[in-house]
C-alpha positions in Angstrom: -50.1 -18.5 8.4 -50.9 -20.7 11.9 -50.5 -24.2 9.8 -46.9 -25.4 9.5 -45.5 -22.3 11.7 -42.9 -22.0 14.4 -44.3 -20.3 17.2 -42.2 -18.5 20.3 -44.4 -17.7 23.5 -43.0 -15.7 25.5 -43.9 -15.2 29.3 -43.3 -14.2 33.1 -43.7 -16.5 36.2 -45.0 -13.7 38.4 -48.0 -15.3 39.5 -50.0 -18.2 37.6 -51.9 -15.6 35.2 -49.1 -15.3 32.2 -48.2 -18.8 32.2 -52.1 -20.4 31.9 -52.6 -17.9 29.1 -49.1 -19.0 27.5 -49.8 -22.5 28.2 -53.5 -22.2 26.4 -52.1 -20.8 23.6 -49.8 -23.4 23.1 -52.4 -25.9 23.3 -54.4 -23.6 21.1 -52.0 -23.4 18.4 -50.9 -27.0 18.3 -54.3 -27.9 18.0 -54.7 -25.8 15.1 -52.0 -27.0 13.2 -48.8 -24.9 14.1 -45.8 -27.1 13.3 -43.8 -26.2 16.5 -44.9 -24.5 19.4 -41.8 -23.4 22.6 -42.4 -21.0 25.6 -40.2 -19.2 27.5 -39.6 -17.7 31.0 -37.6 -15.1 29.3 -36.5 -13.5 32.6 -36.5 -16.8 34.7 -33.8 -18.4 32.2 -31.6 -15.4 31.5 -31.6 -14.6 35.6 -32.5 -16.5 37.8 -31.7 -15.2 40.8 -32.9 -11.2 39.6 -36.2 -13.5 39.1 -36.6 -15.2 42.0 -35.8 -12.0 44.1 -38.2 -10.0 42.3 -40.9 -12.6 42.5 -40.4 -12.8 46.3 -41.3 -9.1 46.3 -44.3 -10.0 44.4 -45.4 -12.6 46.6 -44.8 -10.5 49.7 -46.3 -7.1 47.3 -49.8 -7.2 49.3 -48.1 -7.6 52.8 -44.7 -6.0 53.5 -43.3 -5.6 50.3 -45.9 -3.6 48.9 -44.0 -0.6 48.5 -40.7 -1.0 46.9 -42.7 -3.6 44.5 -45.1 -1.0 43.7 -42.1 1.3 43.0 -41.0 -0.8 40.4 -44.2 -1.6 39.0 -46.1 1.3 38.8 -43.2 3.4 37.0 -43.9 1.4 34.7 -47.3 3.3 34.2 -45.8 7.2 34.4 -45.0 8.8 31.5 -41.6 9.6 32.5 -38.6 8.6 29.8 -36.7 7.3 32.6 -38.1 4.9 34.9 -36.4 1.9 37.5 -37.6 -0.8 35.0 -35.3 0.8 32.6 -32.5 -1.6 33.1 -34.8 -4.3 33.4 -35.9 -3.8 29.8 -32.3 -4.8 28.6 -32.2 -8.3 30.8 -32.9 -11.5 29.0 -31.5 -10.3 25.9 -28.7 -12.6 25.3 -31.3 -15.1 26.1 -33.6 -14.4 23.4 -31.1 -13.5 20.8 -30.3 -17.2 21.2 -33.7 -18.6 21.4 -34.3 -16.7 17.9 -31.0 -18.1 16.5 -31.6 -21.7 17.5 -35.5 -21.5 16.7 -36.0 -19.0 14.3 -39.7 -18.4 15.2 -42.0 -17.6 12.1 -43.7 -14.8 15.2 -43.0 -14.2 18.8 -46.0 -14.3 21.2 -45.6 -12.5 23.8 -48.2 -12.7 27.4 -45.6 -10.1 29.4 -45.0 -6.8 29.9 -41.7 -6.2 28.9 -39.9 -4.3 26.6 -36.8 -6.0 25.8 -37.9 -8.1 23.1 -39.4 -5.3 20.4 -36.4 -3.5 21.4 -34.0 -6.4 20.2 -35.9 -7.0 17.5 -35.9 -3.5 16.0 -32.0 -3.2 16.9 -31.6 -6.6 15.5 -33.5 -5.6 11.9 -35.6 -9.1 12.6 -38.6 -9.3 10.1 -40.0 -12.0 12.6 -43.5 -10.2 13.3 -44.7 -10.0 17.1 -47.7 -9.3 19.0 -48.9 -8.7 22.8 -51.6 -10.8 24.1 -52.1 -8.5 27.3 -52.8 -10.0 30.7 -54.1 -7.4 32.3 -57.4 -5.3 32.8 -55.3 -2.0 33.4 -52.6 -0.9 30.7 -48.7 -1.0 31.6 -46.5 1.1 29.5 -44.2 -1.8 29.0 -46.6 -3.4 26.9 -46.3 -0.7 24.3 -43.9 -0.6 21.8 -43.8 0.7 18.0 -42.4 -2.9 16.7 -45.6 -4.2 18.0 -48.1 -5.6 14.9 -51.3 -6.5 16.7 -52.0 -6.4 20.1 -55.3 -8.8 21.7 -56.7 -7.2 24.8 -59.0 -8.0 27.4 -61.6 -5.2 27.0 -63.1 -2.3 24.8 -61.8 0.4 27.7 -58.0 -1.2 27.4 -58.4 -0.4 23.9 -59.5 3.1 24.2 -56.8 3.7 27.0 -54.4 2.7 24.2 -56.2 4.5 21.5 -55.4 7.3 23.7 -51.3 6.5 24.1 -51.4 7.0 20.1 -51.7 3.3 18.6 -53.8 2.8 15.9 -57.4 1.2 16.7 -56.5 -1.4 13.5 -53.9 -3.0 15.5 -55.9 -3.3 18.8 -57.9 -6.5 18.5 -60.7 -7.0 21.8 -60.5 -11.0 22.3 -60.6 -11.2 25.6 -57.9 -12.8 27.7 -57.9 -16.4 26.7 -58.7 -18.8 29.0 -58.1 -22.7 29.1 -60.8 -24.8 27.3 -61.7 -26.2 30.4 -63.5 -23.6 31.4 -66.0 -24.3 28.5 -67.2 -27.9 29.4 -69.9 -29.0 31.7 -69.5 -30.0 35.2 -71.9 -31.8 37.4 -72.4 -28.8 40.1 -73.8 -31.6 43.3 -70.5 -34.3 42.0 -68.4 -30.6 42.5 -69.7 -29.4 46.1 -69.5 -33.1 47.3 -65.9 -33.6 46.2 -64.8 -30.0 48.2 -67.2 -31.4 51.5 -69.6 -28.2 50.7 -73.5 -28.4 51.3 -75.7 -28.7 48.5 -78.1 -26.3 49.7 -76.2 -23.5 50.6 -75.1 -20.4 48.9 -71.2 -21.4 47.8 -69.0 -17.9 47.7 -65.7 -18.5 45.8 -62.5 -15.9 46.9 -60.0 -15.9 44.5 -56.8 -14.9 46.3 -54.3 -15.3 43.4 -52.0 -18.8 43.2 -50.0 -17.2 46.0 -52.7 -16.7 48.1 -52.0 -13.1 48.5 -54.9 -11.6 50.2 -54.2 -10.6 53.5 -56.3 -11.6 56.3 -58.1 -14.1 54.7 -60.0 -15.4 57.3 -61.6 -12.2 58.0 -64.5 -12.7 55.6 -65.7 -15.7 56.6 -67.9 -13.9 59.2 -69.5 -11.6 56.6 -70.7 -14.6 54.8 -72.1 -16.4 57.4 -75.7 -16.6 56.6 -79.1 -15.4 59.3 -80.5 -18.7 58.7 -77.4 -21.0 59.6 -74.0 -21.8 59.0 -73.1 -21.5 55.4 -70.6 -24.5 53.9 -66.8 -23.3 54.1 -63.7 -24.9 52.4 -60.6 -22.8 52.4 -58.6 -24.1 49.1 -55.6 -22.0 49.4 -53.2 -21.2 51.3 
């Protein structure tokens, strides 16, 4: 079914984590024959401005907007019928409707948590089948939707958590969350330290603060790392 297909990927610019898996299943699926491969910032292209506000609060989630972010974000996870991503679930669909028309995807991938596209599908009566490659490590309610035909997680417990929200273990595939091939090839480690000014023999710590750089006070755990016999090697790569 991947050879000769036309593919829709589907994805969310909060952070760098949904486009690198998009972007590595394009590459994935190109390589593997598909015929015709488009992404899409489905929120980014229907609103812009929405977006860019929205992703400010994300930015700013781990500092001074952490609460009304987390507002929107964690109702996601409650059970309630009602939630304030609600409307959210209904933008971008004029967007997609004519992404399908013009495209006509033979499947819709999509990497983000969102709603609105099952919903316009079953509304729509689409046959185009769809799946969720999920993200995340913890399970958002948006990614759940009865129009969904497979969904690729990242771990066994994310598919027992949603075993437990009543989908069906056959549709649950644990793949991992996939990661750019680059990550699979060899690397000479002393040509690596010497290109980032670090000292070969010294214990290298790597803190991964998100493309943003969101983790506050960064500088903070330097001091913890700082080793009894010396000064370790220290190269801030972002921000």
């Amino acid at each position: 079914m991947i050879q000769n297909s036309k593919i829709l990927i589907l994805t969310g610019s909060y952070g760098n984590g949904h486009l690198k898996v998009s972007n590595t299943l394009k590459e994935t699926l190109i390589a593997y024959g598909c015929n015709e491969v488009i992404e899409s910032d489905l929120y980014l292209e229907a609103h812009p401005i929405l977006t860019k506000a929205t992703k400010f609060l994300y930015i700013k989630s781990f500092t001074y907007g952490q609460k009304l972010y987390g507002s929107f974000y964690y109702a996601g996870k409650k059970e309630k019928s009602v939630s304030p991503l609600d409307f959210i679930n209904y933008y971008g669909r004029r967007t997609l409707a004519n992404l399908v028309k013009e495209f006509n995807p033979d499947i819709i991938i999509n990497t983000f948590p969102m709603t609105v596209v099952p919903e316009f599908l079953k509304k729509a009566g689409s046959p185009i089948p769809m799946v969720n490659v999920l993200t995340d490590f913890g399970l958002h309610n948006n990614w759940i939707h009865e129009e969904i035909g497979r969904y690729y997680v990242a771990s066994d417990d994310l598919k027992a958590e949603m075993i437990g929200k009543g989908i069906s273990s056959e549709k649950i595939k644990v793949t991992g969350i996939p990661i750019q091939s680059s990550f699979e090839s060899d690397d000479d480690k002393n040509r690596l330290l010497e290109s980032y000014g670090l000292k070969k023999n010294m214990p290298v710590t790597l803190l991964a603060a998100g493309a943003h750089g969101v983790m506050k006070k960064y500088g903070r755990y330097r001091p913890a790392l700082v080793s009894n016999k010396g000064q370790p090697s220290y190269h801030r790569l972002w921000p």
